[in-house]
Chimera marker file (.cmm) of the C-alpha trace (Angstrom):
<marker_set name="trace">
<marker id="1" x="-8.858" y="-10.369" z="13.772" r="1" g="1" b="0" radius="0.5"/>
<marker id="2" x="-10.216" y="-7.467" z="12.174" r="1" g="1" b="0" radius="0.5"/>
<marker id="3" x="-10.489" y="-6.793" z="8.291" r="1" g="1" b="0" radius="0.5"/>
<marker id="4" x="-12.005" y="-4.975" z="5.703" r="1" g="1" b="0" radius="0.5"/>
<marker id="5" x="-11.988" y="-5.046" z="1.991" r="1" g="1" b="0" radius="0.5"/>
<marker id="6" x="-12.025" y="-2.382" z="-0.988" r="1" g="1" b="0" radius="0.5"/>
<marker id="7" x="-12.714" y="-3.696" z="-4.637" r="1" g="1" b="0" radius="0.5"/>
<marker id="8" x="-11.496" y="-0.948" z="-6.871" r="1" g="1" b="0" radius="0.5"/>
<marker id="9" x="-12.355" y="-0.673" z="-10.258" r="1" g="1" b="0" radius="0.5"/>
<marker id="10" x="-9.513" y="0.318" z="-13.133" r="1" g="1" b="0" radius="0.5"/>
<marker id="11" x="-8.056" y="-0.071" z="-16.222" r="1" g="1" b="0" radius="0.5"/>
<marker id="12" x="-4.810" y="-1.252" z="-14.678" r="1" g="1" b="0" radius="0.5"/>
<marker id="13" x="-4.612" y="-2.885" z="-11.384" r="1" g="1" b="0" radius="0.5"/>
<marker id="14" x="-1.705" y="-4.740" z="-11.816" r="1" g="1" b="0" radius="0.5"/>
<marker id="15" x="0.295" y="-1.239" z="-12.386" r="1" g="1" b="0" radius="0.5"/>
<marker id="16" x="-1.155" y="-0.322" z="-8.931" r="1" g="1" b="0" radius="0.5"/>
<marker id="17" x="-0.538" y="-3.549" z="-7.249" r="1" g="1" b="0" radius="0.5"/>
<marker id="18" x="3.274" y="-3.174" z="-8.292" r="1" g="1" b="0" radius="0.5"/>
<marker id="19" x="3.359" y="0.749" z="-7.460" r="1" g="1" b="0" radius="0.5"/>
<marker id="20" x="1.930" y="0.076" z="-4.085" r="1" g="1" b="0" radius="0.5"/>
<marker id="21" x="3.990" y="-3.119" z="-3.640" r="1" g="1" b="0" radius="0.5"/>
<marker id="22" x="7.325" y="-1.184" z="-4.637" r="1" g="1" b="0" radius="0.5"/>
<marker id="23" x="6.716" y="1.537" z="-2.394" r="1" g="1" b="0" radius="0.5"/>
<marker id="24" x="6.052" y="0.377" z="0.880" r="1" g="1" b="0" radius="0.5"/>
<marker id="25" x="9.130" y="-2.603" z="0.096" r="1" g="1" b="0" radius="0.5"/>
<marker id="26" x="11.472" y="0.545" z="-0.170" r="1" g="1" b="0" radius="0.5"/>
<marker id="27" x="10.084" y="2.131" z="2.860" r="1" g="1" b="0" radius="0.5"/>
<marker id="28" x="12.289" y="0.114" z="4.839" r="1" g="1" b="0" radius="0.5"/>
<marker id="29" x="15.664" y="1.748" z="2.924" r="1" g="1" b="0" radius="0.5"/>
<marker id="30" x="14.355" y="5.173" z="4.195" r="1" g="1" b="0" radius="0.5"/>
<marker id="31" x="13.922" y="4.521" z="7.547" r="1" g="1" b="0" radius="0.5"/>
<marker id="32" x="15.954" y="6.904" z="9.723" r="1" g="1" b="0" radius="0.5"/>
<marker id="33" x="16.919" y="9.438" z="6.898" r="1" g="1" b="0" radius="0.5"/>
<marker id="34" x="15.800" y="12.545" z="6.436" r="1" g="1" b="0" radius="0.5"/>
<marker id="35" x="12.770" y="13.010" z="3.850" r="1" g="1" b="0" radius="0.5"/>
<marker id="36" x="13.445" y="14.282" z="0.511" r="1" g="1" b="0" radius="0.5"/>
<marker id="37" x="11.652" y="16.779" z="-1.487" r="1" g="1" b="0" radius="0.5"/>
<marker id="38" x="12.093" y="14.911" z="-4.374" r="1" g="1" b="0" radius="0.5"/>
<marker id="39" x="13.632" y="12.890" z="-6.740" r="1" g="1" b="0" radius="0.5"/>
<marker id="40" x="14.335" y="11.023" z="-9.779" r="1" g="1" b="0" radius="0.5"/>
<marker id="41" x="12.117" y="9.039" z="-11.568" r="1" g="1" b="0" radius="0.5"/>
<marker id="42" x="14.687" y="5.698" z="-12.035" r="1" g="1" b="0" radius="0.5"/>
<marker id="43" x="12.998" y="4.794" z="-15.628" r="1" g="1" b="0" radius="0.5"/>
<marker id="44" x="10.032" y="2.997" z="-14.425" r="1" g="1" b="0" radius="0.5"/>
<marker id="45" x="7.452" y="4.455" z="-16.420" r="1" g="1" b="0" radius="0.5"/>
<marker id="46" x="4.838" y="2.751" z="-13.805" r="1" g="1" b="0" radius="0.5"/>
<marker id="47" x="6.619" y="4.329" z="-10.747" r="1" g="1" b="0" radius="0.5"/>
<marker id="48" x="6.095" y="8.724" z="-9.875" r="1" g="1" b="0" radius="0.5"/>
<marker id="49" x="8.814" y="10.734" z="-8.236" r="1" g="1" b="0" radius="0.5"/>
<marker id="50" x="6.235" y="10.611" z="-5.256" r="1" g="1" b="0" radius="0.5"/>
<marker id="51" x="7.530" y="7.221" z="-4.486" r="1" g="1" b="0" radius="0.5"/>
<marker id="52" x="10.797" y="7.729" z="-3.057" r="1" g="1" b="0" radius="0.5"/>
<marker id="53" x="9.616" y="10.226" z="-0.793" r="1" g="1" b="0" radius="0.5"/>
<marker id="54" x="10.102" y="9.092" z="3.422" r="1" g="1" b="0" radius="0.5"/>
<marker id="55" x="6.420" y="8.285" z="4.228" r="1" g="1" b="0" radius="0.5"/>
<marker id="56" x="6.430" y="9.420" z="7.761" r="1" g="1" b="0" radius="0.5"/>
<marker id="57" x="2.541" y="8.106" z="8.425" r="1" g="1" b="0" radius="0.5"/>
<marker id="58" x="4.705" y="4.752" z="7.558" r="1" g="1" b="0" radius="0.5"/>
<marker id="59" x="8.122" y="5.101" z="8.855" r="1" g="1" b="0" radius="0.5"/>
<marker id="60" x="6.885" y="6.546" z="12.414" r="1" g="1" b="0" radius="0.5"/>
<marker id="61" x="8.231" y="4.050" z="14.815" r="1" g="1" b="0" radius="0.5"/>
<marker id="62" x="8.617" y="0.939" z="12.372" r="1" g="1" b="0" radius="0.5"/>
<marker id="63" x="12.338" y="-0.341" z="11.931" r="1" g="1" b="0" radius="0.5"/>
<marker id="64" x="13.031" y="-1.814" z="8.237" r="1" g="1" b="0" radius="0.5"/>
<marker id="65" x="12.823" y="-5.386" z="9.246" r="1" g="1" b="0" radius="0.5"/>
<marker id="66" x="9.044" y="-4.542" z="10.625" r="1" g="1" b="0" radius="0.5"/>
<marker id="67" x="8.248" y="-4.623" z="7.014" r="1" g="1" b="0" radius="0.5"/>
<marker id="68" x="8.102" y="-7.428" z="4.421" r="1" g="1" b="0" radius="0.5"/>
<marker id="69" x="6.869" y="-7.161" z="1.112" r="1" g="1" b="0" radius="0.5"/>
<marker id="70" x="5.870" y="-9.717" z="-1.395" r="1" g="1" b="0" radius="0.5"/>
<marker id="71" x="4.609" y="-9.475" z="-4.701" r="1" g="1" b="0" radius="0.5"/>
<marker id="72" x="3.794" y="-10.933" z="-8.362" r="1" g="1" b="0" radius="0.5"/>
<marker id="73" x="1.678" y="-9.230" z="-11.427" r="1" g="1" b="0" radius="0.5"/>
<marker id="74" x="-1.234" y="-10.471" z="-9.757" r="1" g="1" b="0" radius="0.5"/>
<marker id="75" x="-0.888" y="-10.919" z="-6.052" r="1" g="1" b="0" radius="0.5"/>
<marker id="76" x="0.702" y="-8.744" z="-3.504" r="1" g="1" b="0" radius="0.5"/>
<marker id="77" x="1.131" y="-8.614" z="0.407" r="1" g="1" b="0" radius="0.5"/>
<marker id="78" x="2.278" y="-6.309" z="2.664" r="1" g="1" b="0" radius="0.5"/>
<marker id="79" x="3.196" y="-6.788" z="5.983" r="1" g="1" b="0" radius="0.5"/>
<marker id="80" x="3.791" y="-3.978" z="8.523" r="1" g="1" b="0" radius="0.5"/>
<marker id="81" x="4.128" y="-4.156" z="12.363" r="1" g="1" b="0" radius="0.5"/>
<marker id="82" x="0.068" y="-2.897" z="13.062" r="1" g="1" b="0" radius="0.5"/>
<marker id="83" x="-1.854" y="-5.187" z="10.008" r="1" g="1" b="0" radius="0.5"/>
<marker id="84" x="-1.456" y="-7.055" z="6.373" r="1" g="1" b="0" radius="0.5"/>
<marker id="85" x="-2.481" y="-5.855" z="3.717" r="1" g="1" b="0" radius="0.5"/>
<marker id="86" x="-3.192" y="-8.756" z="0.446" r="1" g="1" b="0" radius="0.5"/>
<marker id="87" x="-3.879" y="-7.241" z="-2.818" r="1" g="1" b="0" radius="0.5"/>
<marker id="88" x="-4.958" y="-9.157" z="-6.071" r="1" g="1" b="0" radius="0.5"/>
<marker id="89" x="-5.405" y="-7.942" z="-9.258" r="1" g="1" b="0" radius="0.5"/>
<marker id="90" x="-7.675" y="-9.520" z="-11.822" r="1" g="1" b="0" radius="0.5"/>
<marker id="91" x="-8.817" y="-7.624" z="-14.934" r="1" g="1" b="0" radius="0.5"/>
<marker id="92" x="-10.733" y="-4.453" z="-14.482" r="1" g="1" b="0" radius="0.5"/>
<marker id="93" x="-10.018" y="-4.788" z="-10.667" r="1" g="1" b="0" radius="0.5"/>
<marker id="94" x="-7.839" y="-4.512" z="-7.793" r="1" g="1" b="0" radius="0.5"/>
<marker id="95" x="-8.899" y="-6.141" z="-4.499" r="1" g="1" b="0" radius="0.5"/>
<marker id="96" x="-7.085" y="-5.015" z="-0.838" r="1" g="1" b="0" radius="0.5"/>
<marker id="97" x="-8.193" y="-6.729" z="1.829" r="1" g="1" b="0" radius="0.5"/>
<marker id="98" x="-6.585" y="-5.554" z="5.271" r="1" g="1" b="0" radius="0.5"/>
<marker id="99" x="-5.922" y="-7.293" z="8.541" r="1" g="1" b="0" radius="0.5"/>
<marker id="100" x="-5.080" y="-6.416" z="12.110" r="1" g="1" b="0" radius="0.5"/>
<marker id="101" x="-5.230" y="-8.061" z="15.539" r="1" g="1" b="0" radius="0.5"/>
<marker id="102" x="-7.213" y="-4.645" z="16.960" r="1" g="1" b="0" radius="0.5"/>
<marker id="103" x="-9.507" y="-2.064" z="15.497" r="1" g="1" b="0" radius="0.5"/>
<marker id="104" x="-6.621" y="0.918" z="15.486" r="1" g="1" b="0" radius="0.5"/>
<marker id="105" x="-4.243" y="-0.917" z="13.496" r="1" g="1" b="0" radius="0.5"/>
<marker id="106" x="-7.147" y="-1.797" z="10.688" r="1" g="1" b="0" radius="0.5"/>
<marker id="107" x="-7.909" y="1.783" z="10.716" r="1" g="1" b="0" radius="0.5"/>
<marker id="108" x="-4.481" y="2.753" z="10.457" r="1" g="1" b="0" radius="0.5"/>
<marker id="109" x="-3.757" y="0.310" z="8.033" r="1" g="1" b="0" radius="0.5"/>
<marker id="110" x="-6.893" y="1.471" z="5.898" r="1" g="1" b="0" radius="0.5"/>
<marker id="111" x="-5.768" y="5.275" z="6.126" r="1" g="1" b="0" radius="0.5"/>
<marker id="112" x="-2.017" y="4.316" z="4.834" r="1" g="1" b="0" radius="0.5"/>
<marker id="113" x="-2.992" y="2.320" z="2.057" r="1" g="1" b="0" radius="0.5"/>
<marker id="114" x="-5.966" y="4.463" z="1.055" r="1" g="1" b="0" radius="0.5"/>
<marker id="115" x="-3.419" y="7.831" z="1.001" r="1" g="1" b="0" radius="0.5"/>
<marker id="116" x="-1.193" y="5.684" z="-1.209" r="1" g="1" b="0" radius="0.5"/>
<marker id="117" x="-3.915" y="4.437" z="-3.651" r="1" g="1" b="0" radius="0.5"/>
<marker id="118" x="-4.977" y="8.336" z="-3.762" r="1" g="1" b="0" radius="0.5"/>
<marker id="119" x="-1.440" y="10.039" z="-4.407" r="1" g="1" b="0" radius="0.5"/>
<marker id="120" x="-0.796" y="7.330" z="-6.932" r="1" g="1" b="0" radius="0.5"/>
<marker id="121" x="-3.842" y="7.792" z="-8.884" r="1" g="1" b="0" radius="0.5"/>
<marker id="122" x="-3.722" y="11.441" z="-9.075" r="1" g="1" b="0" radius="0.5"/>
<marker id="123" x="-4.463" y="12.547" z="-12.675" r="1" g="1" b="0" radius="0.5"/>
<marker id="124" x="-7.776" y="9.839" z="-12.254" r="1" g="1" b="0" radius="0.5"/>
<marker id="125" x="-8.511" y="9.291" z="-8.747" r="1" g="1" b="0" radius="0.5"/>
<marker id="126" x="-9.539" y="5.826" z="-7.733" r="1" g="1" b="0" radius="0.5"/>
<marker id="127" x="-12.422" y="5.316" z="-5.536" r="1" g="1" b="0" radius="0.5"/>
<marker id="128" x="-11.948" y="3.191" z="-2.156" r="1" g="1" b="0" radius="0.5"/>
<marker id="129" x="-14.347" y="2.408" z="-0.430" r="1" g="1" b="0" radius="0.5"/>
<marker id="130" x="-13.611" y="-0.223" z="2.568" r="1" g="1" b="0" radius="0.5"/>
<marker id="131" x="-16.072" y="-2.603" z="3.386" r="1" g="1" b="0" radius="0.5"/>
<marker id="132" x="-15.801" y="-4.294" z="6.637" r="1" g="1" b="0" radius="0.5"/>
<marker id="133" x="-15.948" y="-8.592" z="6.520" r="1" g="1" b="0" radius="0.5"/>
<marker id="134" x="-15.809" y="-11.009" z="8.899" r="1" g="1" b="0" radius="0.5"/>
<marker id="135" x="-12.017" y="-12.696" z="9.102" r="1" g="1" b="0" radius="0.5"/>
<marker id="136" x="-11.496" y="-16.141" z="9.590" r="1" g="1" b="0" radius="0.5"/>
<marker id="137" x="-10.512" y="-17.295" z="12.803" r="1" g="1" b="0" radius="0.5"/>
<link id1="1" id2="2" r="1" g="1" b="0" radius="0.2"/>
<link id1="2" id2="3" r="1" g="1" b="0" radius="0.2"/>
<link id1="3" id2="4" r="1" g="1" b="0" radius="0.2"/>
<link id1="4" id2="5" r="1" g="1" b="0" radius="0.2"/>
<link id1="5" id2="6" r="1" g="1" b="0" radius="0.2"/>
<link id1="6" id2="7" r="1" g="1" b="0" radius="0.2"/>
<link id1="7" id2="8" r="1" g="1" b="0" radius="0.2"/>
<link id1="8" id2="9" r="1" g="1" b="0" radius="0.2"/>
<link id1="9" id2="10" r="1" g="1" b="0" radius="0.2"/>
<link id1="10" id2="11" r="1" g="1" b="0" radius="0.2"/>
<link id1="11" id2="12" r="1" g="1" b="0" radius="0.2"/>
<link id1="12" id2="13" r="1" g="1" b="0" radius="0.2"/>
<link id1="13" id2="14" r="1" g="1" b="0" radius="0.2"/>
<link id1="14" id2="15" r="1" g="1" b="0" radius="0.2"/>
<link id1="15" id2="16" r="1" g="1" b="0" radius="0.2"/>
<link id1="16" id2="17" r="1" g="1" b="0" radius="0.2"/>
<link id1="17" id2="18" r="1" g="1" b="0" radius="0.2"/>
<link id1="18" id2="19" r="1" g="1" b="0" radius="0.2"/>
<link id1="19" id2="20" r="1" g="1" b="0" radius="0.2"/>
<link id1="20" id2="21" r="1" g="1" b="0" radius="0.2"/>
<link id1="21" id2="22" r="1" g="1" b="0" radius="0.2"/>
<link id1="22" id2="23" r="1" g="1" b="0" radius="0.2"/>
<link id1="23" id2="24" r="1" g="1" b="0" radius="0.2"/>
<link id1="24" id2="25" r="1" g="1" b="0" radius="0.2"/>
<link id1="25" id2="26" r="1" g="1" b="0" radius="0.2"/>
<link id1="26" id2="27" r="1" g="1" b="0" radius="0.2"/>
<link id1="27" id2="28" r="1" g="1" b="0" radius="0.2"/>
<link id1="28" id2="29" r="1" g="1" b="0" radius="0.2"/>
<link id1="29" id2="30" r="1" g="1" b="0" radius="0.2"/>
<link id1="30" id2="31" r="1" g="1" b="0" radius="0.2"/>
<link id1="31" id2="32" r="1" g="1" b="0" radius="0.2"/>
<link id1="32" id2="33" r="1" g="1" b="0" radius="0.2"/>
<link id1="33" id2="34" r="1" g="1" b="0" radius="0.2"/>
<link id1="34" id2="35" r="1" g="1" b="0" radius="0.2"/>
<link id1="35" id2="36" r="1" g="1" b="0" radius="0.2"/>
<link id1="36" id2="37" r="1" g="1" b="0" radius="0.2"/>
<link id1="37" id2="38" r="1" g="1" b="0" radius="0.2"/>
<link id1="38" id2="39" r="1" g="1" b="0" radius="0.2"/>
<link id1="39" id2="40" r="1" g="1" b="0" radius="0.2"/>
<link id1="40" id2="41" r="1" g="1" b="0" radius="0.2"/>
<link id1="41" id2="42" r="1" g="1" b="0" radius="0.2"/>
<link id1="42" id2="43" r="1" g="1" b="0" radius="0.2"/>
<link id1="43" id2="44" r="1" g="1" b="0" radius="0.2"/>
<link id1="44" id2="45" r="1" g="1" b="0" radius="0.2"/>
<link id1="45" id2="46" r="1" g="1" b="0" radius="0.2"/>
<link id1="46" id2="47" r="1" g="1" b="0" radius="0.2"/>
<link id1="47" id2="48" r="1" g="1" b="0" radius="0.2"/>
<link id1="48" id2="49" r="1" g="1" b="0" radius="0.2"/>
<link id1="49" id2="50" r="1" g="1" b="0" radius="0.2"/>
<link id1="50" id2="51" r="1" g="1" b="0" radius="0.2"/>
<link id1="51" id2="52" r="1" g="1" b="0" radius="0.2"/>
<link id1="52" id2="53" r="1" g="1" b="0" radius="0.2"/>
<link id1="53" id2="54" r="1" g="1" b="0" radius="0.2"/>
<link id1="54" id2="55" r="1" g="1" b="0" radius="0.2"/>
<link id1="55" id2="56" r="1" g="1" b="0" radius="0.2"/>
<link id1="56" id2="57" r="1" g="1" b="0" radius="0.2"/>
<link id1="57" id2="58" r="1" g="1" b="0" radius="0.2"/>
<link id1="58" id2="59" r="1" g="1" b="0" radius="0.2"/>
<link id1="59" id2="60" r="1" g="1" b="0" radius="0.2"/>
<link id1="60" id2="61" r="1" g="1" b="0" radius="0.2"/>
<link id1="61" id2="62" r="1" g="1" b="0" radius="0.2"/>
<link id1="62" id2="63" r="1" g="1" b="0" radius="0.2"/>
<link id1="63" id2="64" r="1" g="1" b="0" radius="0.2"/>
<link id1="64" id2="65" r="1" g="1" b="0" radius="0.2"/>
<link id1="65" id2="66" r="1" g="1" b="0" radius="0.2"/>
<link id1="66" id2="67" r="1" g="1" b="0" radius="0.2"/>
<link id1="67" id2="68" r="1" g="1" b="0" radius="0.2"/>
<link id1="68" id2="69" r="1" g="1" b="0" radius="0.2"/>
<link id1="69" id2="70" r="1" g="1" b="0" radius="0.2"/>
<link id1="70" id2="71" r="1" g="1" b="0" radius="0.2"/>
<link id1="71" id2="72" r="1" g="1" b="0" radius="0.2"/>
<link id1="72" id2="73" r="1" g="1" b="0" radius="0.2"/>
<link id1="73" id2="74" r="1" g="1" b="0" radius="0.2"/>
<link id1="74" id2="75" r="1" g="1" b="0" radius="0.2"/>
<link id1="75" id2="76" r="1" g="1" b="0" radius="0.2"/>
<link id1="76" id2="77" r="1" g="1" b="0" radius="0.2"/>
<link id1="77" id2="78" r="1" g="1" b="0" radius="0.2"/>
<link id1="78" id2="79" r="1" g="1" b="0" radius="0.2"/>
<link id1="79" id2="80" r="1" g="1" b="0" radius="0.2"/>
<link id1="80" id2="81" r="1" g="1" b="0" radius="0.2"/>
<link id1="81" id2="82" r="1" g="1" b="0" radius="0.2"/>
<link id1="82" id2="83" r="1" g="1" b="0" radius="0.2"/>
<link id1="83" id2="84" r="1" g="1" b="0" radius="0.2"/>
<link id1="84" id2="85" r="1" g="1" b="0" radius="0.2"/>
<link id1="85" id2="86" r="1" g="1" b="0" radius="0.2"/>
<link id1="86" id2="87" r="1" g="1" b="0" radius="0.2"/>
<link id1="87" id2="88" r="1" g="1" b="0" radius="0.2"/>
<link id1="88" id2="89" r="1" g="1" b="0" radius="0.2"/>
<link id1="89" id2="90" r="1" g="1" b="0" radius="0.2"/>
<link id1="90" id2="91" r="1" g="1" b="0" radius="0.2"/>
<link id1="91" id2="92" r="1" g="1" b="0" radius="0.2"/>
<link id1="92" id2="93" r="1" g="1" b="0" radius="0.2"/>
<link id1="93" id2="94" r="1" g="1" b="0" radius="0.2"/>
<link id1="94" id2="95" r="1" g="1" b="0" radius="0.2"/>
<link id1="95" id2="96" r="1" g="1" b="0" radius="0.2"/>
<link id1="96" id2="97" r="1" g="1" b="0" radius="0.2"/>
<link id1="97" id2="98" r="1" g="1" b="0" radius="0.2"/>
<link id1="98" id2="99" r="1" g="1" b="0" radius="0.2"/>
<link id1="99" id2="100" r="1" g="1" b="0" radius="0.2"/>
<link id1="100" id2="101" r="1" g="1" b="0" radius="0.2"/>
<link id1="101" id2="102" r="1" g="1" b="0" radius="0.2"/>
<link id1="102" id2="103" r="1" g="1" b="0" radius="0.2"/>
<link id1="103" id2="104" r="1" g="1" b="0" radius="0.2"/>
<link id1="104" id2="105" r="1" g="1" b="0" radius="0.2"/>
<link id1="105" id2="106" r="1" g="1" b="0" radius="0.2"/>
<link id1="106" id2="107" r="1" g="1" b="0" radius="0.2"/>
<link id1="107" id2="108" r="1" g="1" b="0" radius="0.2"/>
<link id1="108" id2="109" r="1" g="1" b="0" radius="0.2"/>
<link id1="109" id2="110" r="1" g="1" b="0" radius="0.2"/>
<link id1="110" id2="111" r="1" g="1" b="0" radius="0.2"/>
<link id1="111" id2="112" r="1" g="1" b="0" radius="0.2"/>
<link id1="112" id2="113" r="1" g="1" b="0" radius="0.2"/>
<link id1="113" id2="114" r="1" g="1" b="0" radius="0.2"/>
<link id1="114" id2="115" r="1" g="1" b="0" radius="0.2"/>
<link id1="115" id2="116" r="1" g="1" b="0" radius="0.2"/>
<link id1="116" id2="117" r="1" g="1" b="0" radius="0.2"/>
<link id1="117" id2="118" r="1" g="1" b="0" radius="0.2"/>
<link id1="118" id2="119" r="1" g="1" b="0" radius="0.2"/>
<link id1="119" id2="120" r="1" g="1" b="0" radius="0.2"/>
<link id1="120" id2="121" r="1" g="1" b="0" radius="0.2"/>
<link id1="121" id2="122" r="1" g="1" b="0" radius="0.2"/>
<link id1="122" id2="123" r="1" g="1" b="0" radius="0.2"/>
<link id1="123" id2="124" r="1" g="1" b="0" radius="0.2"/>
<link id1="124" id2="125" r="1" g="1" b="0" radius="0.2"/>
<link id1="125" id2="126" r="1" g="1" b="0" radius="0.2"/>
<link id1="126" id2="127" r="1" g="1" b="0" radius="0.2"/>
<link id1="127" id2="128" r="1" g="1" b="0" radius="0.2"/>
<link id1="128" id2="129" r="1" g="1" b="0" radius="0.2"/>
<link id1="129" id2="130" r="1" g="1" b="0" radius="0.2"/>
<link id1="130" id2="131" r="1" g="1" b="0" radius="0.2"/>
<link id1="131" id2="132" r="1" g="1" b="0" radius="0.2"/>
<link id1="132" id2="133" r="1" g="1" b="0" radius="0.2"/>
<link id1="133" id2="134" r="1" g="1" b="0" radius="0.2"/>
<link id1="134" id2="135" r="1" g="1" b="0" radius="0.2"/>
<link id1="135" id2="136" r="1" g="1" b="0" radius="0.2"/>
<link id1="136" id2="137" r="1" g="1" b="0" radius="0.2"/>
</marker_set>
């Protein structure tokens, strides 16, 4: 197994936890439509318009019930066909840690979630900065 882990500091890691959470659990709805341009923001002050947006990087040969999505305020995992992804938030910090059988799918998994992190941090980008670990076999 092959993993890697980014501790990123923040005011607000459990509002990043959820956002990332959300989006890649409604991924799955998308799946086979066409993309939108945009949309409306639903009332969730802690979600952006760029959410319900197809993610094609994402979408690209997964079927919806390739992914599965858990979370809570503090814990958070998401599971696609190529790697996991765990996130925990604890004050002043959100921790990913990512997980695939092979190197391409921890690479892939690390580009996703770090384009996500980016686009949702976009008025004060959040640095990530993966740090390879051994996994436990």
């Amino acid at each position: 197994m092959f993993t890697a882990e980014a501790h990123i500091e923040t005011d607000r890691p459990s509002r990043y936890l959820r956002q990332l959470c959300k989006h890649f659990a409604n991924q799955g709805r998308h799946l086979g439509h066409r993309p939108r341009t945009h949309a409306a923001n639903n009332g969730d002050s802690d979600i952006d318009d760029t959410e319900a947006r197809t993610d094609n990087h994402t979408s690209a040969g997964t079927r919806p019930d390739q992914i599965h999505v858990d979370w809570t305020d503090t814990d958070g995992t998401v599971q696609l066909p190529w790697g996991t992804c765990t996130l925990q938030a604890v004050p002043g910090e959100l921790t990913l840690r990512a997980q695939s059988p092979d190197e391409e799918g921890l690479r892939r998994l690390q580009d996703l979630v770090t384009t996500h992190v980016h686009r949702f941090s976009g008025r004060d980008p959040l640095r990530v900065d993966w740090q390879r670990t051994q996994a436990a076999t």
